[in-house]
DRENKE-570405 format. One record per residue (C-alpha): residue number from 1; residue in one letter; x, z, y. Coordinates in steps of 0.05 Angstrom, whole numbers. Example, Ala and Ser with C-alpha at 12.3 -4.5 7.8 and 13.67 -1.06 7.14 Angstrom:
<atoms>
ATOM   nr  rest      px      pz      py
ATOM    1     A     246     156     -90
ATOM    2     S     273     143     -21
</atoms>
This chain:
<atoms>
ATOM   nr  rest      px      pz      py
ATOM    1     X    -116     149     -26
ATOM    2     X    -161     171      25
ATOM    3     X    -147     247       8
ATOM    4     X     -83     242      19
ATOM    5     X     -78     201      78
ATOM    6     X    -127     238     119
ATOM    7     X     -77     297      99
ATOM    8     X     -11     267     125
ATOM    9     X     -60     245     191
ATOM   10     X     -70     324     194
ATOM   11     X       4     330     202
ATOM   12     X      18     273     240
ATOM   13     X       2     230     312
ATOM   14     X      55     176     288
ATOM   15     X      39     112     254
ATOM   16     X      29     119     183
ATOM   17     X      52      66     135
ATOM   18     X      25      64      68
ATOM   19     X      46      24      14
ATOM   20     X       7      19     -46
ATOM   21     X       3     -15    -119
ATOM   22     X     -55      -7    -160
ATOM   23     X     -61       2    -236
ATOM   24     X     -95     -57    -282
ATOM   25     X    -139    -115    -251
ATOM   26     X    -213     -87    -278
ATOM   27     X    -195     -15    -239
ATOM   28     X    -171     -61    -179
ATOM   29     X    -236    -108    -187
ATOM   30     X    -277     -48    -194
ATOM   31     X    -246     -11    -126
ATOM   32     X    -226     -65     -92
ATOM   33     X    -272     -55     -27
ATOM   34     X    -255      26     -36
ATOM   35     X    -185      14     -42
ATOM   36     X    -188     -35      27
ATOM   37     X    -227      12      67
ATOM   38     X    -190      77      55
ATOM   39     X    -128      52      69
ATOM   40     X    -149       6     127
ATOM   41     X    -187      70     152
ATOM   42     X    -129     121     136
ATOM   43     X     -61      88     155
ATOM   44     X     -41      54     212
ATOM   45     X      -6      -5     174
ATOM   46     X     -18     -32     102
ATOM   47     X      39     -56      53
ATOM   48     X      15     -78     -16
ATOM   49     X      54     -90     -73
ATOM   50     X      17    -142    -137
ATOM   51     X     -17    -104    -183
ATOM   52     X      15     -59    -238
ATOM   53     X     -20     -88    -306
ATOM   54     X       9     -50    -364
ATOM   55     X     -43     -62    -415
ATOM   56     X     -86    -128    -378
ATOM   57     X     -84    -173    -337
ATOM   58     X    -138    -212    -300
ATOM   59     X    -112    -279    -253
ATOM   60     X    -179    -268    -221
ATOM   61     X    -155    -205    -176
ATOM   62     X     -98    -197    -131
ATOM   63     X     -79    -135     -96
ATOM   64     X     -72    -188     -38
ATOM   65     X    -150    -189     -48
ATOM   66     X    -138    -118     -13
ATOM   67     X     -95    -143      41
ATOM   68     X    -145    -198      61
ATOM   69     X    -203    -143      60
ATOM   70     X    -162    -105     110
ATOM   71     X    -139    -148     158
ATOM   72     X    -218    -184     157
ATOM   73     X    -237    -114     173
ATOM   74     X    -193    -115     231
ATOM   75     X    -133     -77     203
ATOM   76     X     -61     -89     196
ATOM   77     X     -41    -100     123
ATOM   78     X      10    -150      87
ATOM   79     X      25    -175      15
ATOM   80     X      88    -167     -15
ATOM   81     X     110    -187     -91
ATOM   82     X     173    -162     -89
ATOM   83     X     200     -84     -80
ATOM   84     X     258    -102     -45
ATOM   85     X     220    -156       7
ATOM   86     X     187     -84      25
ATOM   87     X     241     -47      38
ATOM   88     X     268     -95      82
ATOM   89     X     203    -104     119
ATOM   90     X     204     -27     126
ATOM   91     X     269     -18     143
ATOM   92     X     247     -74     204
ATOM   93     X     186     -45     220
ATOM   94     X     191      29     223
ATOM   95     X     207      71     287
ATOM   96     X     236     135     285
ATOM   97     X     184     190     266
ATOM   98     X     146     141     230
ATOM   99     X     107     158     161
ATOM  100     X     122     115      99
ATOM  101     X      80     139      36
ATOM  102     X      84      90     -24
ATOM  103     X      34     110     -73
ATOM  104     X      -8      81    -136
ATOM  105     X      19      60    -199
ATOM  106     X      84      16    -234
ATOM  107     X     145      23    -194
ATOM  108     X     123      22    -131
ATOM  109     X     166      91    -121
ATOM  110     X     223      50    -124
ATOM  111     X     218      30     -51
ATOM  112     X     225      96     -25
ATOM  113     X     285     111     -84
ATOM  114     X     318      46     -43
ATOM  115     X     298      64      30
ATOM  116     X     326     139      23
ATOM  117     X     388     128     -26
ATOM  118     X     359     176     -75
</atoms>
């Protein structure tokens, strides 16, 4: 996350909006701080999507555990559990020259299939 973030910052001096679902509750429980401080660190605004569990599933995790890590770190981030509530929020949201990036695992490409018509 941080790798490629700090990349697109290299290319970049407009806001960077990163969206991000990550894979199975015990790699989320394990990361969690990581996950919050390289994208609070590395993007100018925060979109999460709930967790992509494929093989587990653990109620005691949300990736809006990541969101509230952010924002109590002073950055902007917000919780979404539905694809489509984020495209709408991006299409809202974003200026011209802005950076979307979704990234992580599940569908979460989806949004930028629906925000670009491809």
């Amino acid at each position: 996350i941080s790798a490629t973030l700090k990349a697109v910052r290299l290319m970049t001096d407009n806001e960077i909006w990163a969206i991000f679902q990550t894979h199975n509750s015990s790699r989320t429980i394990a990361f969690l701080q990581e996950f919050a401080d390289s994208m609070r660190e590395n993007a100018d605004h925060c979109i999460l999507m709930e967790i992509y569990n494929d093989r587990e599933a653990d109620d005691s995790v949300s990736s809006d555990d990541i969101t509230r890590l952010i924002t109590e770190a002073g950055g902007e981030a917000v919780f979404f559990d539905d694809m489509d509530k984020i495209a709408g929020f991006i299409r809202e949201s974003v200026k011209p020259g802005d950076v979307v990036i979704t990234m992580g695992a599940g569908m979460i490409y989806k949004v930028a299939e629906e925000l670009t018509g491809k």
